[in-house]
FIKE-962907 format. One line per field, with one value per residue (C-alpha): z, x, y. Coordinates in nm, 4 decimals, decimal comma. Example, Ala and Ser with C-alpha at 12.3 -4.5 7.8 and 13.67 -1.06 7.14 Angstrom:
c3	[0,7800;0,7140] .
c1	[1,2300;1,3670] .
c2	[-0,4500;-0,1060] .
// end
This chain:
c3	[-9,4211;-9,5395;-9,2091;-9,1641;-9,2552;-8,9498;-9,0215;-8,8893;-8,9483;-8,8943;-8,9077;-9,0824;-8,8098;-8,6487;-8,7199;-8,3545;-8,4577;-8,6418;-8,9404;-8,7787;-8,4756;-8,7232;-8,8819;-8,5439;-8,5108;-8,8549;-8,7805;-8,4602;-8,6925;-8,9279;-8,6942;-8,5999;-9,0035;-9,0751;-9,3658;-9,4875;-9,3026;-9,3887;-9,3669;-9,3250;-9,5884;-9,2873;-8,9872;-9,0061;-9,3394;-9,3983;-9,7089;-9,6181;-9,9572;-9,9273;-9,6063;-9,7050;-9,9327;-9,7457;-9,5225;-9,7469;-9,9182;-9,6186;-9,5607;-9,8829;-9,9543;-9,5536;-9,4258;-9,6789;-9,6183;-9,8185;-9,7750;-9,8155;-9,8861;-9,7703;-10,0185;-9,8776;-10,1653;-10,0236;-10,0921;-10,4265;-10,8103;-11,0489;-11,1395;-10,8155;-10,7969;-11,1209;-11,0331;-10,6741;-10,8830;-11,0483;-10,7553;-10,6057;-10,9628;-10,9719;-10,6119;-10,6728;-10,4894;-10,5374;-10,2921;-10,1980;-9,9597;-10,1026;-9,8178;-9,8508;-9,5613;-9,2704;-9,3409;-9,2388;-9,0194;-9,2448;-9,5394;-9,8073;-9,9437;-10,3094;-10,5802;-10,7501;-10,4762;-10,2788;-10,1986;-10,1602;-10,4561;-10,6659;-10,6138;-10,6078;-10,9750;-11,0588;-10,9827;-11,1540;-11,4945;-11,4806;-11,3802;-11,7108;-11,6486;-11,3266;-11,0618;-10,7885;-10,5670;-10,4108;-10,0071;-9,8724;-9,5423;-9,3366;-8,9985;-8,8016;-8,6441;-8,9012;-9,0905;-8,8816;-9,1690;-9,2710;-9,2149;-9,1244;-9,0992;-9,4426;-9,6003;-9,4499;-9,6022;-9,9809;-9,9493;-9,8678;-10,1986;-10,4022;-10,3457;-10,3882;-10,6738;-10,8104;-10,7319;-10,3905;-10,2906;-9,9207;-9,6276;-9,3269;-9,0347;-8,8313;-8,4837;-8,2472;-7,8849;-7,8728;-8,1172;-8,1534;-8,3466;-8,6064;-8,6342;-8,6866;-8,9559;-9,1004;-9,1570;-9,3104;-9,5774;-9,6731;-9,7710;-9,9107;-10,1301;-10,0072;-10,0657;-10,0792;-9,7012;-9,3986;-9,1946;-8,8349;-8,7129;-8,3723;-8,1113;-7,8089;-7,5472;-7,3718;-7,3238;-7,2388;-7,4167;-7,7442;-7,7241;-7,6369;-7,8697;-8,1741;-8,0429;-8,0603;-8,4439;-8,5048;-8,3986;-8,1693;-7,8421;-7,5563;-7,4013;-7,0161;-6,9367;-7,1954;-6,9220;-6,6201;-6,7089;-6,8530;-6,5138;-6,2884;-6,4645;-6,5911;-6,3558;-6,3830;-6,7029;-6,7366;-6,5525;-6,8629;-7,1287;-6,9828;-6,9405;-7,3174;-7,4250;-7,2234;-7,3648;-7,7283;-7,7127;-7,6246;-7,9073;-8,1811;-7,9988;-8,0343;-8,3891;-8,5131;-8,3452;-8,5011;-8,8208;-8,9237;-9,2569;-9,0919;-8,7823;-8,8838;-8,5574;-8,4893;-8,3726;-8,3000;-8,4126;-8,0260;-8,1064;-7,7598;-7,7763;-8,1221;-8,0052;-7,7035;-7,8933;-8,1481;-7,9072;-7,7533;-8,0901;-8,3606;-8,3232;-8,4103;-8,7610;-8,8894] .
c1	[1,0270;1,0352;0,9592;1,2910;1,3808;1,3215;1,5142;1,7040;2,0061;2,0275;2,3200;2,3447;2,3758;2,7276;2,7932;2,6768;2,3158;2,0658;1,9119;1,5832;1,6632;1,7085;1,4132;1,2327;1,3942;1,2809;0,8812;0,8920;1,0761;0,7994;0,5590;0,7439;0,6844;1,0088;1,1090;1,3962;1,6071;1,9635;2,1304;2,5259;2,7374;2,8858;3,0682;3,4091;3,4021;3,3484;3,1283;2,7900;2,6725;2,3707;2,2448;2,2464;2,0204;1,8077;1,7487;1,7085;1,4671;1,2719;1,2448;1,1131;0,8907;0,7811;0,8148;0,6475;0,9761;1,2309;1,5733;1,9618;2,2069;2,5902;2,8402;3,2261;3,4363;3,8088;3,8205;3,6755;3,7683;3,5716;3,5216;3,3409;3,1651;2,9777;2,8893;2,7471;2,5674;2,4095;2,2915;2,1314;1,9778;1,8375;1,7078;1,5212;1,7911;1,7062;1,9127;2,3356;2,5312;2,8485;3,1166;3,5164;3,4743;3,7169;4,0486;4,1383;4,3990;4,6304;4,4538;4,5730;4,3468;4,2837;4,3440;4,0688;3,8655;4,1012;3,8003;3,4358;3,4126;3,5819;3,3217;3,0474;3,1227;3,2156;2,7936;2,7049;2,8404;2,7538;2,3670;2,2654;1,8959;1,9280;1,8032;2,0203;1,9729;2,3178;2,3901;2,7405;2,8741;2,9974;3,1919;3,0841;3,4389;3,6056;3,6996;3,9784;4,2107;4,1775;4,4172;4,2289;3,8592;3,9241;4,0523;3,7920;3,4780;3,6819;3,6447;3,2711;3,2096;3,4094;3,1466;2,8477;3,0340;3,0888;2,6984;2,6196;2,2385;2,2439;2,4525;2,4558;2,6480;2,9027;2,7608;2,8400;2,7075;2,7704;2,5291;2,7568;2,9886;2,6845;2,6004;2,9478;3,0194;2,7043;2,7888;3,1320;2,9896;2,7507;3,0204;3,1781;2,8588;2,7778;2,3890;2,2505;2,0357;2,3258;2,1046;2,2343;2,3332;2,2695;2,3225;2,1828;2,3938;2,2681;2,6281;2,9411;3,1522;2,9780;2,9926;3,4028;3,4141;3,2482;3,4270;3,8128;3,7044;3,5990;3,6720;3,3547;3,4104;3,2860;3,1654;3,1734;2,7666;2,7912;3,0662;2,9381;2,6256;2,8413;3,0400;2,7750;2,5620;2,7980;2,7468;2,3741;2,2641;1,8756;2,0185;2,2624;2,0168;1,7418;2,0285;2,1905;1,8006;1,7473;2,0082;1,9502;1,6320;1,7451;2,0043;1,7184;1,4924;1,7432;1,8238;1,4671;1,4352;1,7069;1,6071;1,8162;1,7255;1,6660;1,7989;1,9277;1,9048;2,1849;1,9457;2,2699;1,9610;1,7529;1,3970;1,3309;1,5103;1,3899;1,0491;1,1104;1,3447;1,0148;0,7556;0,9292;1,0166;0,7754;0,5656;0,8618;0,8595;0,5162] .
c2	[6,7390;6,3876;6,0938;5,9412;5,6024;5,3171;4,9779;4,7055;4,4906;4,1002;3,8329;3,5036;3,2305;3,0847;2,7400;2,6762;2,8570;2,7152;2,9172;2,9100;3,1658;3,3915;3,3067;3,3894;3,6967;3,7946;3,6581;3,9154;4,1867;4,2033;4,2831;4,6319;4,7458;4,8703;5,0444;4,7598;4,4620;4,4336;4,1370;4,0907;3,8694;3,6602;3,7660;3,8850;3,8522;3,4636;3,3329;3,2750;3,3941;3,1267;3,1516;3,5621;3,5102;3,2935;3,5488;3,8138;3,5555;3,5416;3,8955;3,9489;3,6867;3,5828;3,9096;4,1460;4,4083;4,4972;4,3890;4,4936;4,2802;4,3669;4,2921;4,3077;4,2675;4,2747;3,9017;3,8895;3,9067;4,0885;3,7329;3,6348;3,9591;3,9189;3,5468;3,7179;3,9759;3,7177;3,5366;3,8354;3,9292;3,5761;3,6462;3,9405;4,1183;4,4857;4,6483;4,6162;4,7569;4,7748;4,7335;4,6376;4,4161;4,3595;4,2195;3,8745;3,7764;3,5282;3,5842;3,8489;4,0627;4,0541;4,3793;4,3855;4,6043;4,8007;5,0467;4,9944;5,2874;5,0373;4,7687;5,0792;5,1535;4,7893;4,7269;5,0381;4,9010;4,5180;4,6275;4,7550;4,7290;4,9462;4,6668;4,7459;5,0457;5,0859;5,1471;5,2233;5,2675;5,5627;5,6411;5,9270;5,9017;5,8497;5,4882;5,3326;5,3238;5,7238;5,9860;6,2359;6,3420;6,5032;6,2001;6,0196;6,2735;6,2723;5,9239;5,9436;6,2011;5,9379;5,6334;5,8838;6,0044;5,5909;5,5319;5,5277;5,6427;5,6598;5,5506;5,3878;5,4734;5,2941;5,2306;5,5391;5,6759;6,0460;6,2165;6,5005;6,3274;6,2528;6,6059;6,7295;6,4328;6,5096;6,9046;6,7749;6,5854;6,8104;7,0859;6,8373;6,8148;6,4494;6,4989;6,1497;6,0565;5,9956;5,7123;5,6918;5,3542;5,2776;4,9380;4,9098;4,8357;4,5376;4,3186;4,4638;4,2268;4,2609;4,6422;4,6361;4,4270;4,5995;4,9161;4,7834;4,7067;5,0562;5,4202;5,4698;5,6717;5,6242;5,9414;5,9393;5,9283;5,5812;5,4708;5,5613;5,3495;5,0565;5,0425;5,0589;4,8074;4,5461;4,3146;4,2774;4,1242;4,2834;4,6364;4,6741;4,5474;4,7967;5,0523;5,0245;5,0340;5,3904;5,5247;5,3622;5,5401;5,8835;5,8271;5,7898;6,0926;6,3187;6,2119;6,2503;6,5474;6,6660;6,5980;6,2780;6,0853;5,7644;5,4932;5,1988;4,9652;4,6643;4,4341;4,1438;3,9618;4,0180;4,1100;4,1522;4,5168;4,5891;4,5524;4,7567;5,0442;5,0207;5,0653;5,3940;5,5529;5,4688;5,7757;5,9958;5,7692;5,9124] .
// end
């Protein structure tokens, strides 16, 4: 069996941050040797095209990994899209995820990309020379917008089926819900690598937060923990790291294709998450 996939996700700065913390982050990042770094478009969907590829720069070149680069396209024209494409070919961008991208409030989405499928096979054809190996994302219970868990697994065949080469997962903290996804898209002959996405824990507002914008459940051990830590900041960060950790063993053990880790840019618990796990990675 093939060692599963260890990597990490990082954020352009907020207007409040300089570029440089994440620069930091990055410097202790390297240091754990993981297999890529992905690095968002911009928060909630805002342009931040340059400072993406900053980063991504800096992961490359600094860093000695490789990097992803998310691409949300609900706010784009083919027009933009190409000119993006560019950018990242002129970068040395060799990896994409391809993402629709949350929706705006006050801001219609465009037509061009109703779908991240649509943007998927939009890539495939402008990338002639084959530069771009091609990510998408997945929800282990289910994408907020599907009908039904059915729906939700077509949808998944339909981006493998437009390009797509592996996946990452939408966070999640009941395992369970992996596995059973997991078993759905493989009889739905989804046969590309399902990498498990996984956040620590560590501040209860970010977590409700990042939950309300997706379908993640909260199973009642995750709860228990949350309420009888939340008011002591180091009990819940060692708490969400626990249980972060037993997450990933599982997983492994289990035989998943690789962890993808949402860092919310805090090497701190990447290097401690690391230092319990990376064993299970060789």
């Amino acid at each position: 069996m093939a060692k599963p996939v260890f990597s990490f996700e990082v954020f352009p700065p907020k207007k409040t941050m300089g570029i440089d913390v994440v620069y930091n982050t990055l410097d202790e990042l390297k240091e754990l040797h993981p297999d890529f770094i992905s690095v968002t478009y911009g928060a909630g969907g805002s342009e931040n095209s340059s400072n993406t590829l900053n980063i991504a720069n800096r992961i490359e070149k600094v860093c000695g990994v490789e990097s992803v680069v998310h691409l949300p396209c609900i706010n784009m024209t083919k027009e933009d899209a190409s000119k993006v494409l560019e950018e990242f070919k002129a970068a040395g961008v060799k990896n994409i995820l391809a993402l629709r991208g949350d929706r705006i409030p006050d801001r219609p989405p465009l037509n061009d990309f109703p779908h991240a499928s649509d943007l998927i096979s939009f890539i495939k054809e402008w990338d002639k020379d084959n530069q771009f190996k091609i990510y998408a994302a997945c929800y282990p219970e289910m994408h907020p917008e599907s009908q039904n868990v059915i729906a939700d697994v077509n949808a998944l065949k339909i981006k493998q089926d437009a390009g797509a080469q592996s996946f990452l997962s939408q966070l999640f903290f009941d395992n369970e819900k992996f596995y059973r996804f997991t078993e759905r898209a493989r009889l739905a002959g989804v046969n590309v690598p399902l990498e498990a996405g996984i956040m620590p824990a560590t501040n209860k507002k970010s977590i409700e937060r990042m939950v309300s914008l997706t379908n993640a459940e909260l199973p009642a051990k995750f709860t228990k923990m949350m309420a009888r830590y939340q008011d002591n900041p180091e009990a819940i960060r060692d708490a969400g790291i626990a249980y972060a950790i037993d997450q990933i063993v599982d997983l492994v053990t289990n035989g998943v294709e690789g962890i993808h880790l949402y860092t919310m840019n805090n090497s701190y618990v990447a290097r401690r998450i690391n230092e319990a796990v990376r064993s299970l990675f060789c």
